[in-house]
Each structure stands twice: as C-alpha cells, then as structure tokens.
C-alpha positions as CSV (number, residue, x, y, z in Angstrom):
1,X,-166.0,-81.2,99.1
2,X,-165.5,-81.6,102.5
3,X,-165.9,-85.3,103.6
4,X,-164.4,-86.8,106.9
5,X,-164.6,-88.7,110.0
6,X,-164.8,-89.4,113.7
7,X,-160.9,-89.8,115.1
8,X,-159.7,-90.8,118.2
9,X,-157.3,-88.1,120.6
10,X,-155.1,-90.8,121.9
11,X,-152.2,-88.9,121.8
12,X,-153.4,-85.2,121.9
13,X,-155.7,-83.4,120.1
14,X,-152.7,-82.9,117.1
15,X,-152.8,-86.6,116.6
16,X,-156.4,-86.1,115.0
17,X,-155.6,-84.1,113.1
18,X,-152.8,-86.6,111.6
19,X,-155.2,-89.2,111.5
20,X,-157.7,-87.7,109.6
21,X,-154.9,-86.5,107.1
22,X,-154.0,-89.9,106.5
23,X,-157.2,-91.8,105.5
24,X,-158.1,-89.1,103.0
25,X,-160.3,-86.7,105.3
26,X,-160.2,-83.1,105.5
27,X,-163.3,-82.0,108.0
28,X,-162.8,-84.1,111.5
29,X,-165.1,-84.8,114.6
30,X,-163.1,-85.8,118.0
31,X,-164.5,-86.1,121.7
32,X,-162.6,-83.3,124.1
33,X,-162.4,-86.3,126.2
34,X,-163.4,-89.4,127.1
35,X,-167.1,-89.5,126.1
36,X,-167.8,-92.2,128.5
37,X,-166.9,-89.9,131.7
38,X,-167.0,-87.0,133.1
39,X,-163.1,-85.8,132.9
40,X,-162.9,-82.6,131.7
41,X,-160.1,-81.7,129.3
42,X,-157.9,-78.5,129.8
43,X,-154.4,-78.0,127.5
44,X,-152.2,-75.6,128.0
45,X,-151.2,-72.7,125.2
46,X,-148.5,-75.2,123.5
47,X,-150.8,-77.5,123.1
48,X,-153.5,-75.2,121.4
49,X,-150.6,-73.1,119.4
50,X,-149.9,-76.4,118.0
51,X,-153.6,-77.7,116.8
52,X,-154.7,-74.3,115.6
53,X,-151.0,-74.5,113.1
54,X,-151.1,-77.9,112.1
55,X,-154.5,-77.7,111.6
56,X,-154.0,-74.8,108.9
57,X,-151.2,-76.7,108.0
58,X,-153.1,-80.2,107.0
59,X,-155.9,-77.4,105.7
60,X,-158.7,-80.1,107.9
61,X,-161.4,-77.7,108.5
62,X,-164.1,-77.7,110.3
63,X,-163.4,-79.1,113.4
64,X,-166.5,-80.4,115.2
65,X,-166.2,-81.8,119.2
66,X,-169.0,-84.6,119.7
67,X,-170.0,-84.1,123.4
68,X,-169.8,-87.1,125.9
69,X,-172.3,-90.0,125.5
70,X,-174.0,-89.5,128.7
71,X,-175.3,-86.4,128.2
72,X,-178.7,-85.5,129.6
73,X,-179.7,-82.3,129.8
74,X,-183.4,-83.4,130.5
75,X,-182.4,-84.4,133.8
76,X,-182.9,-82.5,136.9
77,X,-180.7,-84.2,139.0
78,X,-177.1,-84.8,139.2
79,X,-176.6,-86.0,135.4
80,X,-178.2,-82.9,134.4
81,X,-175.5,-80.8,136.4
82,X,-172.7,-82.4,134.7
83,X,-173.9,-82.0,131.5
84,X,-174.2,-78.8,132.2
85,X,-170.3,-78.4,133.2
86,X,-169.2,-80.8,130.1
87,X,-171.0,-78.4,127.3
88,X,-169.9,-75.3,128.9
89,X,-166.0,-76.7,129.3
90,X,-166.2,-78.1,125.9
91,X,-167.3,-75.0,124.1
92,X,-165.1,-72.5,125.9
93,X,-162.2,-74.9,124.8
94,X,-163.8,-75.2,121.1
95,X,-163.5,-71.3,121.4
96,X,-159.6,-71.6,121.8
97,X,-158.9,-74.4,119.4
98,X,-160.9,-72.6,116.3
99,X,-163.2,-75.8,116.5
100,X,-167.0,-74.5,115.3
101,X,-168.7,-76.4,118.3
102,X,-170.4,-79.1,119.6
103,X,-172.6,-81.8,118.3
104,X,-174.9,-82.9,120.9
105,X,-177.1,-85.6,121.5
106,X,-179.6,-84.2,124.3
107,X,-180.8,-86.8,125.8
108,X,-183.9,-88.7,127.2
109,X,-186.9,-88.0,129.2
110,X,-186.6,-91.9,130.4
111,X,-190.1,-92.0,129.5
112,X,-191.4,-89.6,131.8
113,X,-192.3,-87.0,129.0
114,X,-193.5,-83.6,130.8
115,X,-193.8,-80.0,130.3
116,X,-191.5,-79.7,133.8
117,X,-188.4,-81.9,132.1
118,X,-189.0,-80.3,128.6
119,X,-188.5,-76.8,130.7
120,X,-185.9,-77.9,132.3
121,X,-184.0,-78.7,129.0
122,X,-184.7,-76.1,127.4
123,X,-183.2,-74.1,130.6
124,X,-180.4,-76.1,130.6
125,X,-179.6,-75.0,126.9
126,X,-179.7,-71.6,127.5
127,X,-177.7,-71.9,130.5
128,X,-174.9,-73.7,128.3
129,X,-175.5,-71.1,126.1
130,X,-175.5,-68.2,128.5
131,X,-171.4,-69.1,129.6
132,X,-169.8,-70.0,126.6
133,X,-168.4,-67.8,123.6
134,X,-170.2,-66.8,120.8
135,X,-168.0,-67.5,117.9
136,X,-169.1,-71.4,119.1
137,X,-172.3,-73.5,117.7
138,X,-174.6,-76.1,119.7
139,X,-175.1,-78.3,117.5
140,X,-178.3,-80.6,118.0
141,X,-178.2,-84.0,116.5
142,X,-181.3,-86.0,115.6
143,X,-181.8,-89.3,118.1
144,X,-182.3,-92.4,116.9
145,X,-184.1,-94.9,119.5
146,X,-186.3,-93.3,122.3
147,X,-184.1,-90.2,122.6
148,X,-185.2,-86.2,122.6
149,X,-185.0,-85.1,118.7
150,X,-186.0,-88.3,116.3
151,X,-188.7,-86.0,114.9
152,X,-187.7,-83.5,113.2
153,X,-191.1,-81.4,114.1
154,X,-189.7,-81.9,117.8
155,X,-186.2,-80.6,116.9
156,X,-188.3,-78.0,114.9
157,X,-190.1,-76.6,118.6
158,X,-187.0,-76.7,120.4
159,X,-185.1,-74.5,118.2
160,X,-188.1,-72.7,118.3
161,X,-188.0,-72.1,121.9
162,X,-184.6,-71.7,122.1
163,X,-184.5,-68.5,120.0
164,X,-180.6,-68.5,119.8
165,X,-178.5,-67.9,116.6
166,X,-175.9,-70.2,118.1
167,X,-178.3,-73.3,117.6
168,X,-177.1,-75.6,114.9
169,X,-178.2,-79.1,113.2
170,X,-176.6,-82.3,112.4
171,X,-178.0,-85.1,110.6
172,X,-177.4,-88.5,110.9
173,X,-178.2,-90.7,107.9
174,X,-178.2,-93.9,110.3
175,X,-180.4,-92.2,112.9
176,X,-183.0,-90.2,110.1
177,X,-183.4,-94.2,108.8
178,X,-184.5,-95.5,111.5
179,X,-187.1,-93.0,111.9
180,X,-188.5,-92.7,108.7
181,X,-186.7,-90.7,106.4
182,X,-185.2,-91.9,103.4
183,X,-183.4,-90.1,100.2
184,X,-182.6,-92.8,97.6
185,X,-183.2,-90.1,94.7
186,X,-183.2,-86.2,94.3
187,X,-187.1,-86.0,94.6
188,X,-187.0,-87.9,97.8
189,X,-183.8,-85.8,98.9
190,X,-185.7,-82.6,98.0
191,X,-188.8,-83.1,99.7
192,X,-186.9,-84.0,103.2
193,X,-185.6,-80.5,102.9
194,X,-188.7,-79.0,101.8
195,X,-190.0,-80.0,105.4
196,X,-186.5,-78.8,106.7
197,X,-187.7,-75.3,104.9
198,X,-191.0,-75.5,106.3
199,X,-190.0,-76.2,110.0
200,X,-187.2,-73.4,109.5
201,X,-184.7,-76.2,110.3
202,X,-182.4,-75.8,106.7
203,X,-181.1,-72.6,108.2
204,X,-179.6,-73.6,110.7
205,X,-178.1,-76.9,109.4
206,X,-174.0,-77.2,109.5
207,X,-173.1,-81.1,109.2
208,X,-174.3,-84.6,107.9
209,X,-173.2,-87.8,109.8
210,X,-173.1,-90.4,106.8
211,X,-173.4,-93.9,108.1
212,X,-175.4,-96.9,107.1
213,X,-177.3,-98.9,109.4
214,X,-177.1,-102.4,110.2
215,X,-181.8,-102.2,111.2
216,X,-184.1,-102.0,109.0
217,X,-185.9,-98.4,107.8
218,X,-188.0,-97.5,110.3
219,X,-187.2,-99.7,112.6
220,X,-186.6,-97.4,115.9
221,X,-183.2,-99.1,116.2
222,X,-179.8,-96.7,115.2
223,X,-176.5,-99.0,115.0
224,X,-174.0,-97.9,112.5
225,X,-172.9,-100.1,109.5
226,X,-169.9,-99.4,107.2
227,X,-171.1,-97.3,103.9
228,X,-172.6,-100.2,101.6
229,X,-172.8,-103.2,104.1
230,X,-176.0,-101.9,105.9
231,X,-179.9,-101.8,104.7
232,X,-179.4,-98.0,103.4
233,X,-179.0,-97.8,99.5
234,X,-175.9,-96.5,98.2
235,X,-178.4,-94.6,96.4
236,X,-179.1,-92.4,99.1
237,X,-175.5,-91.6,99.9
238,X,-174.9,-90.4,96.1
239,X,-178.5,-88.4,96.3
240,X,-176.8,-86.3,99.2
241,X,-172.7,-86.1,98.4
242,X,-174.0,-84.8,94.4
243,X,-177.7,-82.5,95.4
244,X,-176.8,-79.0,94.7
245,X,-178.8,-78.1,97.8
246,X,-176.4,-80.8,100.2
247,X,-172.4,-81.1,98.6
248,X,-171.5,-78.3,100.2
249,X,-172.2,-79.2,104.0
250,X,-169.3,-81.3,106.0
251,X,-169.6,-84.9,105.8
252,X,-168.5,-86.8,108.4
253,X,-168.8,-90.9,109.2
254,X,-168.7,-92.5,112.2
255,X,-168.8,-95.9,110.8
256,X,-167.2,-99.1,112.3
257,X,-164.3,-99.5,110.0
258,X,-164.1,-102.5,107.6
259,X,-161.5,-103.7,110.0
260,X,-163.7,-102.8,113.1
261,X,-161.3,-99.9,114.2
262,X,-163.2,-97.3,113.3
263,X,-163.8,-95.0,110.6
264,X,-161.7,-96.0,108.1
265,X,-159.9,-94.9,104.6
266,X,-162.3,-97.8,102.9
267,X,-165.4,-95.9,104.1
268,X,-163.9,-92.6,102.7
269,X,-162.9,-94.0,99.7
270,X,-166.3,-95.8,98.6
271,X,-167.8,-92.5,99.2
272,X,-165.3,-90.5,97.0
273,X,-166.1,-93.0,94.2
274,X,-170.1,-91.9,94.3
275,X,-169.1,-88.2,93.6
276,X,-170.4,-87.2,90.3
C-alpha cells in the first residue's frame, strides 16, 4: 500500500525524502519551493542525480509537488501570470526529478463568477499545459471553501473542457467533507465513485489527501484535523484504505501533527492500524 505525507524541503529536496522514510511513509508530497511566494526553484544536475538515487534507494514512490498557495489561474491580472510561470517551472522540474506532477488548487473567481474568468482559466491550463513535458500530470484538487472545484460536477466540466490526457485528480477527504460527501461504509464509498464513473472523473483519479477536519460535514469550512481527533469517522478512513476499488491509489496526509509539526509518524501509524 502506498500511504504517505506532506514533508518539508528545508534542507534540499533529498531531505524529503529522508523524512518521509523515517515516520513510516513511502509515497511523499513536497512544495518545489516556498508555497507562500513566488521564488522559483532551479537545482543543478548533483542535486537531481542525487533525488532520483536516493529516492530508488528509500523505494518512496510517487513523488507528487503541491503547487504554491497562491495560485490563481482565474485571474487575468498579474497573479494569473505568475501562476502561470510557477506551474510551468514546477512541472518541467517534476519532469527531471521523476516526480509524477503537480497537485493544484486552481483558484477563485473572488466572487465574480463569469464565462470570461472561467475562459480565461481554462486558457491558462492549456497554456501550462502547452510548455511543460508530457511524462508530467496536472493534478486538480477539489476546493474546500468558496474555491473553483468543491463540486465535483464542476471539476467534471473542466476536465471536460480541457480535453487533455495529462489532467489528473486528487481528493481531499477534509475538503469532500465539507462539501458533502461522506464514506463511512462501502455502500456510501461506492456510490461516491459511482458519480465519479458517471462524471468520467474515476479515470483520471491518481491520489487521495487523507485528513480529518476540525468543521462540521457540510459546513463550507476545510481546516485539517489529525486522523481521529476531527468530526470525520474513523469509519470513513478504513472504508477507503480497505475498498478494492480505492487501496491501491497513493495516500497522502497533510495533517497537523499530534505535536503541531506536521504530518507526523502518529498520523501514519493510526492509519496502518485500520488496514484490514
């Protein structure tokens, strides 16, 4: 099974990789770079000689980045542009480091939904998509709060639109709470993906985010809890490590950390013990 989590680069990309290996993970997600900024990482052939082996090495695989926080690519403007630049660096360097691709969050139409800013995401997509390698996925994550993507019947058209075999999903157990959907049970589980069928989403999906959330279900709100402090059952997080139809995607958490330092070995470690 592959079950992992979020790790921080301080140190260099190889460091991740360590860190992963240590709390018990083998799949990781890490920013290229600091994901509230616009710095753009580049690393020389050492450096990527030296993820790609110990990578093999540590046998963590995938690798996913998680693209910068301020993202937009809804916007016209300025923020728009640099999202632009950040998706396009970011998958050109996935390309190099054997990492699969990016996992997205697309943004917000600041509540000024139109057919102009929906084109002009979609353009910006295919733009990204247009300069970047093949061999790499953009992965779309669903939103949580008052973000493009908490339906998944609007994820569903803009994949539709989109038209590219490069297009990926992640879900996030936190964010799909907060919006409505729930698994606690393998009936519940297999009518989600039912509707995943129907929409032609379960094609194209790669990874699951497992986190709890510290809101109520349906709430509209999307903070992360650690696995069995927050209002999801532990139910739902057995349902999906054990479904025939799930086990086999990448599991990653991006939960606080019992000690508030991030995902954590505890986290891991409850989730190992609901494997069946």
């Amino acid at each position: 099974m592959k079950l992992g989590a979020h790790q921080s680069i301080t140190g260099g990309y190889t460091e991740a990789l360590k860190r992963i290996k240590n709390i018990g993970g083998n799949t990781l997600q890490i920013f290229s770079s600091s994901p509230r900024g616009w710095s753009f990482n580049k690393i020389d052939d050492k450096q990527i000689n030296d993820f790609i082996n110990l990578k093999s090495q540590l046998e963590i695989d995938p690798v996913y980045f998680h693209a910068s926080y301020l993202i937009n690519l809804a916007d016209e403007g300025k923020i728009g542009q640099l999202s632009k630049l950040s998706l396009i660096n970011e998958l050109n360097l996935a390309s190099k480091l054997n990492i699969k691709g990016s996992i997205v969050h697309l943004g917000s139409y600041k509540n000024q939904i139109s057919n102009i800013k929906y084109q002009i995401l979609i353009n910006n997509i295919k733009e990204i998509l247009s300069k970047t390698p093949e061999n790499t996925y953009f992965i779309i994550e669903n939103a949580g709060t008052r973000k493009i993507g908490q339906t998944l019947e609007e994820i569903s058209q803009i994949v539709k639109d989109l038209n590219n075999s490069r297009i990926r999903l992640c879900f996030d157990t936190c964010h799909l709470f907060s919006n409505g959907y729930k698994f606690e049970n393998n009936k519940e589980l297999d009518d989600f993906l039912n509707k995943l069928n129907s929409l032609n989403l379960l094609n194209i999906l790669e990874v699951w985010h497992l986190n709890d959330s510290r809101d109520d279900f349906n709430s509209g709100k999307d903070r992360h809890e650690n696995i069995g402090q927050g209002k999801i059952s532990i139910e739902e997080f057995k349902t999906l490590l054990n479904h025939p139809k799930t086990k086999n995607y990448p599991f990653i958490i991006e939960t606080p950390g019992f000690k508030n330092q991030g995902p954590d070995k505890e986290n891991l470690d409850i989730l190992k013990s609901l494997i069946v």
